[in-house]
C-alpha positions as CSV (number, residue, x, y, z in Angstrom):
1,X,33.3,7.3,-16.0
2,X,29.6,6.2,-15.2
3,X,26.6,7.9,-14.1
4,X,26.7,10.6,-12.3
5,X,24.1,10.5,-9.1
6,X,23.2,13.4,-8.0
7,X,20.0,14.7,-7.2
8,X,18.8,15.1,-10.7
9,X,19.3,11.7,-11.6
10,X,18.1,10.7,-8.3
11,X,14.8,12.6,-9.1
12,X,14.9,11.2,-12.8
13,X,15.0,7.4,-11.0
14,X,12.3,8.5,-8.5
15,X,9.8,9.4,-11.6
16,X,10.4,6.0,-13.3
17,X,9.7,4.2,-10.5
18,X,6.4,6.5,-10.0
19,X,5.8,5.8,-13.0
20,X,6.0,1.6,-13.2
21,X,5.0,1.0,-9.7
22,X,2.0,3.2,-8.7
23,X,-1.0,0.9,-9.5
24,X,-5.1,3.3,-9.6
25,X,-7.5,1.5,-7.5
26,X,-9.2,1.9,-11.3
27,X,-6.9,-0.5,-13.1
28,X,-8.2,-3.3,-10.4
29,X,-9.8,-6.2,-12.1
30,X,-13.2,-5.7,-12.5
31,X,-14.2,-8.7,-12.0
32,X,-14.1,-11.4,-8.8
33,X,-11.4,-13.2,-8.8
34,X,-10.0,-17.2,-8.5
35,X,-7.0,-17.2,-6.1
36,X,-4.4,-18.4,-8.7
37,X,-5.6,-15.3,-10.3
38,X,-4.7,-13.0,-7.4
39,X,-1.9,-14.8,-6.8
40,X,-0.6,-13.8,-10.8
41,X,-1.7,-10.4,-10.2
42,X,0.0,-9.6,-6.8
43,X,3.5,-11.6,-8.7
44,X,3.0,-9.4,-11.6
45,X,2.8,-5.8,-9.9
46,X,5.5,-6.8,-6.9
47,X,8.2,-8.0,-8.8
48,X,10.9,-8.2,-5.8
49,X,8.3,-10.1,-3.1
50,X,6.4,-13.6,-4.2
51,X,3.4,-14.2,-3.2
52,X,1.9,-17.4,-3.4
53,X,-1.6,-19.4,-2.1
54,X,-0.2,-20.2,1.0
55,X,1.0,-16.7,1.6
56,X,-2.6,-15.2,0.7
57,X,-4.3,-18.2,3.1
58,X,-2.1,-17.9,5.9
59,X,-3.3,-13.9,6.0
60,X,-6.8,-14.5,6.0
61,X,-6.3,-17.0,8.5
62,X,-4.7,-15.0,10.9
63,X,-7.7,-12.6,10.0
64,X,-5.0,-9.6,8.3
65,X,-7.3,-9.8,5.6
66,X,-11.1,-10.6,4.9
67,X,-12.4,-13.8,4.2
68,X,-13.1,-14.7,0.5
69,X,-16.8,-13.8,-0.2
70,X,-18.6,-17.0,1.1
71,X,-19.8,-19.8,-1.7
72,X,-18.6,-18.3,-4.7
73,X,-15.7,-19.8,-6.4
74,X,-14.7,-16.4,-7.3
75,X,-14.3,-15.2,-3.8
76,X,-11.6,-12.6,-3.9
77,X,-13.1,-9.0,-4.9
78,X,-11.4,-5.5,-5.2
79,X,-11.5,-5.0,-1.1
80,X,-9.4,-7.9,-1.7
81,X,-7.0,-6.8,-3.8
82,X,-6.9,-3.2,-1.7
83,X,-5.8,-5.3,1.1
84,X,-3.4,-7.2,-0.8
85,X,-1.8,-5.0,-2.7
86,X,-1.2,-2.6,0.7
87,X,-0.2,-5.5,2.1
88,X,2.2,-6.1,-0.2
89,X,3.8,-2.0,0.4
90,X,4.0,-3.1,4.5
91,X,5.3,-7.0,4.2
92,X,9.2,-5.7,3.8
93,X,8.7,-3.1,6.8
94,X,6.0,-4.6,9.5
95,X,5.3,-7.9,11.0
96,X,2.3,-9.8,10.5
97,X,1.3,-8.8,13.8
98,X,2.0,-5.1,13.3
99,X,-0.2,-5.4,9.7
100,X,-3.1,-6.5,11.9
101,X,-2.3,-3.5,14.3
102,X,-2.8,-1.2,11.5
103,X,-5.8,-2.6,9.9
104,X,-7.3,-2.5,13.1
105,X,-6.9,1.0,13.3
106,X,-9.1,2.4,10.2
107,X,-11.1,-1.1,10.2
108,X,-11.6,-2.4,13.4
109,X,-12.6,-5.9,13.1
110,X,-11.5,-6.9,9.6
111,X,-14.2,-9.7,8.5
112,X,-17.2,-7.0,10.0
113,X,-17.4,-4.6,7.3
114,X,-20.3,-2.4,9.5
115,X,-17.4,-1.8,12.0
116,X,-15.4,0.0,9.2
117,X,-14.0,3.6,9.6
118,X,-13.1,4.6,6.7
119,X,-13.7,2.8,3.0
120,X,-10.8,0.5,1.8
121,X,-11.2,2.3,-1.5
122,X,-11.3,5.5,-0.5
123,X,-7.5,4.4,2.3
124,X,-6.5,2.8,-0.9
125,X,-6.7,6.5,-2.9
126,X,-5.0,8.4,0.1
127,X,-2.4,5.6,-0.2
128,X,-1.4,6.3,-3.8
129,X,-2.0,9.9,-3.8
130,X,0.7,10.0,-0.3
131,X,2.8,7.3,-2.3
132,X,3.0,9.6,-5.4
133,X,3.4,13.0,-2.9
134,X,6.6,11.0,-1.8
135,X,7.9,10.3,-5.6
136,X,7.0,13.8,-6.7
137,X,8.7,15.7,-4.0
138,X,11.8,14.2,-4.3
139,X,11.2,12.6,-0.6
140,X,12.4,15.8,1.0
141,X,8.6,16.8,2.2
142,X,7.2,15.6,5.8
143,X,4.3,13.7,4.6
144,X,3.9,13.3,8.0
145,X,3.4,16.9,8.7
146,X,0.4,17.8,11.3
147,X,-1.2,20.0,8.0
148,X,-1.0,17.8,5.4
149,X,-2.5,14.5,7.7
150,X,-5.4,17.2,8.9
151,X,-6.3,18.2,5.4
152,X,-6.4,14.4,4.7
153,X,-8.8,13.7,7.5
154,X,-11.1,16.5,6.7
155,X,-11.9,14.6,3.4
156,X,-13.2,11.6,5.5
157,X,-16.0,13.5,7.2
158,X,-14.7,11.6,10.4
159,X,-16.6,11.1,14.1
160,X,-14.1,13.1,16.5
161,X,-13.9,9.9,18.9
162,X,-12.1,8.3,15.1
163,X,-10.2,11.3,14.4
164,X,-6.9,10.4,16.4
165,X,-7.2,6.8,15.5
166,X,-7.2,7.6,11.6
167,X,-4.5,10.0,11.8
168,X,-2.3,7.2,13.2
169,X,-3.2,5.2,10.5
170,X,-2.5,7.8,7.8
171,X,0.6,8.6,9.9
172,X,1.6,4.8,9.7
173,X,0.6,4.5,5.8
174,X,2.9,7.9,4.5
175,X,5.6,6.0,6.6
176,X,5.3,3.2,4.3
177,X,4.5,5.0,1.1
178,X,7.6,6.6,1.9
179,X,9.5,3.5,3.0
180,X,8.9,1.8,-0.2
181,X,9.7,4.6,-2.6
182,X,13.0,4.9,0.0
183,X,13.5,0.9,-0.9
184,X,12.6,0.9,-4.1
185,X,15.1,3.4,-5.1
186,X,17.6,2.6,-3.2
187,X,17.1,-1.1,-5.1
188,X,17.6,0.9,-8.4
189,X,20.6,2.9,-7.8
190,X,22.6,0.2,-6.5
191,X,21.4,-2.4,-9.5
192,X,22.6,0.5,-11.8
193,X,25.3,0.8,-10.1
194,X,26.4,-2.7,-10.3
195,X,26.0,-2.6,-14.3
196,X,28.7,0.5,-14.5
């Protein structure tokens, strides 16, 4: 007979993919970056979606994403990447449109960086650590809880007039943590399933 999936094994799967997809905002290039290079970095951490110039253009066009840093041939930093990469998480789940909304929510207007709420880096870390929340408890936990987004904002050191604002965004980004671990394993079990 084949595998047997049940919860265990469901955790087990859930672990791997913590393990092969969660990317530290440390293990970023260091380094500026050429746009064929983000383009091989975004392809090589997101297997399942492509991304290609076009792709990356049409974003910061439709101002989703900053602008390359002005005159330097390697224009595309770590803020860059941030964006990108949680870009890549929301692509399957939101609209263009609905991307924007988000952004808009922790970072106002997206080429003004004095406008900013909240750090990308510092979104970026809540991302992961909500992401690997999500893996860890087995997806059975309400990321999504009142206490655990409260806790999360506290860390910020927030204005009260951004309080609400931020926890919609945080609200929205566990959705999508969740979302794509939900995806991803579902991808998994069904490609291991195929192979019994």
């Amino acid at each position: 007979m084949g595998k047997n999936f049940d919860s265990n094994y469901i955790k087990e799967l859930a672990e791997e993919i913590s393990k092969n997809s969660l990317i530290s905002y440390e293990d970023f290039p260091k380094y500026d970056l050429f746009l064929s290079q983000v383009i091989d970095y975004l392809n090589d951490k997101f297997l399942d979606e492509k991304f290609t110039n076009n792709i990356v253009q049409n974003y910061t066009k439709s101002e989703v994403i900053t602008k390359p840093e002005d005159g330097k041939k390697r224009g595309y930093t770590k803020t860059h990447l941030t964006q990108l990469v949680l870009l890549g998480y929301m692509r399957p789940i939101l609209t263009t449109e609905e991307i924007k909304k988000v952004f808009r929510l922790a970072f106002n207007e997206i080429n003004d960086r004095n406008d900013d709420i909240l750090a990308w880096e510092e979104t970026y870390k809540t991302f992961i650590q909500i992401q690997k929340e999500s893996l860890e408890n087995n997806l059975i936990t309400s990321l999504a809880s009142e206490d655990k987004l409260e806790e999360i904002i506290k860390t910020f050191n927030l204005k009260d007039k951004d309080k609400e604002r931020i926890k919609i965004f945080l609200l929205v980004l566990s959705l999508i943590a969740e979302a794509s671990v939900i995806k991803k394993l579902v991808q998994k079990i069904v490609n291991e399933y195929e192979t019994e």
